[in-house]
C-alpha positions as CSV (number, residue, x, y, z in Angstrom):
1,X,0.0,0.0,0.0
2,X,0.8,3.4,-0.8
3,X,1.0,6.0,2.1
4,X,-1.7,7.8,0.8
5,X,-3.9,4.4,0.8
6,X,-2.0,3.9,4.4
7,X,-3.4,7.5,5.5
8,X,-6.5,7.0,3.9
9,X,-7.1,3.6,6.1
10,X,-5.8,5.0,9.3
11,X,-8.7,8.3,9.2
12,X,-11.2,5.1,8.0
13,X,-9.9,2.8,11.3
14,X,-9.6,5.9,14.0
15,X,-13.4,6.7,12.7
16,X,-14.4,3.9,13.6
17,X,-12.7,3.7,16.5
18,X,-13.8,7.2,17.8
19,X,-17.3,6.0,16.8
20,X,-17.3,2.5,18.6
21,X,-16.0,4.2,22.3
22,X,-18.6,7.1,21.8
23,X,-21.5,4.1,21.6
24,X,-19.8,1.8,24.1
25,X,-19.4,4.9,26.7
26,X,-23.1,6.2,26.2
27,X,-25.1,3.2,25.8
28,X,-26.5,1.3,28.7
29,X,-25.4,-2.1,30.6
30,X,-25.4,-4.9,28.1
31,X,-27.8,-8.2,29.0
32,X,-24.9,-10.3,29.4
33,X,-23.4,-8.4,32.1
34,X,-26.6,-10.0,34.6
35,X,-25.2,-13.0,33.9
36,X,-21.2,-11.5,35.0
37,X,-19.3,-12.8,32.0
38,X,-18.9,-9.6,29.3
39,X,-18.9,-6.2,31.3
40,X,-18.8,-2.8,28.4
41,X,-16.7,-0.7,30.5
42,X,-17.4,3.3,30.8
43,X,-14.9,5.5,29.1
44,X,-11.4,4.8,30.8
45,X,-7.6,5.8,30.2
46,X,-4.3,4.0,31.2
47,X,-0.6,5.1,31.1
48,X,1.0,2.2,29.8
49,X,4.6,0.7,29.5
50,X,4.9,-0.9,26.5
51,X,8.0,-3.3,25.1
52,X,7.8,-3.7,21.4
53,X,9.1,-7.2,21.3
54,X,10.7,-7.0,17.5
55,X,12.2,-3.7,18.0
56,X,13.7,-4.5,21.5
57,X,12.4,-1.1,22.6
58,X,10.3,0.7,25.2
59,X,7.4,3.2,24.6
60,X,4.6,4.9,26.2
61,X,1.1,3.8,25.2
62,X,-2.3,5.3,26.4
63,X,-4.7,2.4,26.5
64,X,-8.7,2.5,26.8
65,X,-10.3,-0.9,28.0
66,X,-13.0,-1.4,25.7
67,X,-14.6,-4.5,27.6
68,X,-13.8,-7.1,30.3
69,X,-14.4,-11.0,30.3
70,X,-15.2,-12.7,34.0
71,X,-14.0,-9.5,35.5
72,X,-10.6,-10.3,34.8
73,X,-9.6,-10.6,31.0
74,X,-9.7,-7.1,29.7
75,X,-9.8,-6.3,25.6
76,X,-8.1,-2.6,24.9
77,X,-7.3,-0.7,22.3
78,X,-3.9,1.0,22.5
79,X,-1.7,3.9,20.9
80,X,1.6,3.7,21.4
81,X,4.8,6.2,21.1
82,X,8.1,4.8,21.3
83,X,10.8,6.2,23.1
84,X,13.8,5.2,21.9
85,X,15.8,4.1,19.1
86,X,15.0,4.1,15.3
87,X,11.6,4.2,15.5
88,X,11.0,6.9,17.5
89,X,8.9,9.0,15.0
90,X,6.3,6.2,14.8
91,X,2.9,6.1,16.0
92,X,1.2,2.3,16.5
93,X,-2.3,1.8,17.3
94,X,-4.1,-2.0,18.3
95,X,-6.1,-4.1,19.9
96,X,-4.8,-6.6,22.6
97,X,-5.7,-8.4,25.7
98,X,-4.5,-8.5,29.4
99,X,-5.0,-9.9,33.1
100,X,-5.9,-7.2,35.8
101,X,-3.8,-8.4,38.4
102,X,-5.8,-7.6,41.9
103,X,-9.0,-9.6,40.2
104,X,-7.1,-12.4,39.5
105,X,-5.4,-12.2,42.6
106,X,-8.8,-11.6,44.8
107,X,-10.7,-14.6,42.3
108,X,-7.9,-17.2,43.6
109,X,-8.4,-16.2,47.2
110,X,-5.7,-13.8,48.0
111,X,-5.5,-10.3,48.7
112,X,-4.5,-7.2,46.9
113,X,-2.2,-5.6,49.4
114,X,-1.6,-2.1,47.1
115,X,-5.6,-1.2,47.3
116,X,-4.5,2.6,45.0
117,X,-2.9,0.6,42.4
118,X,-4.8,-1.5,39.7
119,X,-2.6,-3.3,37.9
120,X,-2.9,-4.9,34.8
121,X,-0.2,-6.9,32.1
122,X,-1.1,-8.4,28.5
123,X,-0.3,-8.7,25.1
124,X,-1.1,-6.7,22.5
125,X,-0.9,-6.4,18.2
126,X,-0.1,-2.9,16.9
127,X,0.2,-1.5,13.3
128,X,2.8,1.1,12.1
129,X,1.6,3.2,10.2
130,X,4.6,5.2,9.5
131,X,6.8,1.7,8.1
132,X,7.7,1.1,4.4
133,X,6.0,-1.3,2.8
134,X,9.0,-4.0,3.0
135,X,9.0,-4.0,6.9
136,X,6.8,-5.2,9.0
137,X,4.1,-3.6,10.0
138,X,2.3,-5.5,12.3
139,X,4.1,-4.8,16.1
140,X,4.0,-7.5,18.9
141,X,4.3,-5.9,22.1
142,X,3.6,-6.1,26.0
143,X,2.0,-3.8,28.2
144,X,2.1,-3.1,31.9
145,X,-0.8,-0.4,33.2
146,X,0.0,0.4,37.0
147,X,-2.6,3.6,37.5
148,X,-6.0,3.7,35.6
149,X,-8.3,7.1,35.6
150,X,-12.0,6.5,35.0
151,X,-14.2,8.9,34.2
């Protein structure tokens, strides 16, 4: 793909992301969340630390979870800046999937003893949209979220 066609795909995609948070933030409880398996959480942001596991570097990321499975699983959607090396220019944005930490924790009978700190670690898949066409442009990375702001 050309950039153009790249640019053209990333206003289509962050459309449609914009679009699918605005609905997921206003609407109201989903059914399946009686039944505790699939909770659409409210509008939420996370400071992330993010390795980028085929660059060997570190970024920043600012994560929203989009929904949460058994109150544990958590599905996000991610943008990421790296810090360092090459790369440093780029902007990512994914999806991936983590474990928050104190759930898991409390669900297999212990306890949480750092009650202001929600914790959460996964994996996620991020897109380039600044690489050449000969790289690759699909980015394996994994995040660590230690302080989460709801609104």
């Amino acid at each position: 793909m050309t950039k153009s066609m790249n640019a053209t795909v990333f206003k289509i995609l962050l459309a449609i992301a914009v679009a699918l948070m605005l609905i997921l933030a206003f609407s109201g409880k989903a059914k399946a969340e009686d039944i505790n398996i699939l909770q659409i959480n409210p509008v939420n942001i996370q400071g992330d630390t993010i390795y980028l596991l085929s660059r060997q570097d570190f970024g920043m990321g600012l994560g929203w979870n989009v929904a949460s499975i058994a109150d544990i699983v958590e599905l996000r959607a991610e943008t990421v800046f790296p810090i360092v090396g090459d790369g440093s220019a780029s902007t990512l944005l994914g999806v991936g999937a983590g474990v928050n930490l104190p759930k898991l924790i409390e669900k297999l009978g212990g306890e949480w003893i750092l009650k202001n700190i929600t914790s959460s670690i996964g994996v996620l898949a991020l897109y380039d949209f600044n690489a050449d066409e000969e790289s690759e442009q699909i980015e394996p990375a994994i995040y660590l979220t230690i302080i989460k702001v709801n609104f």
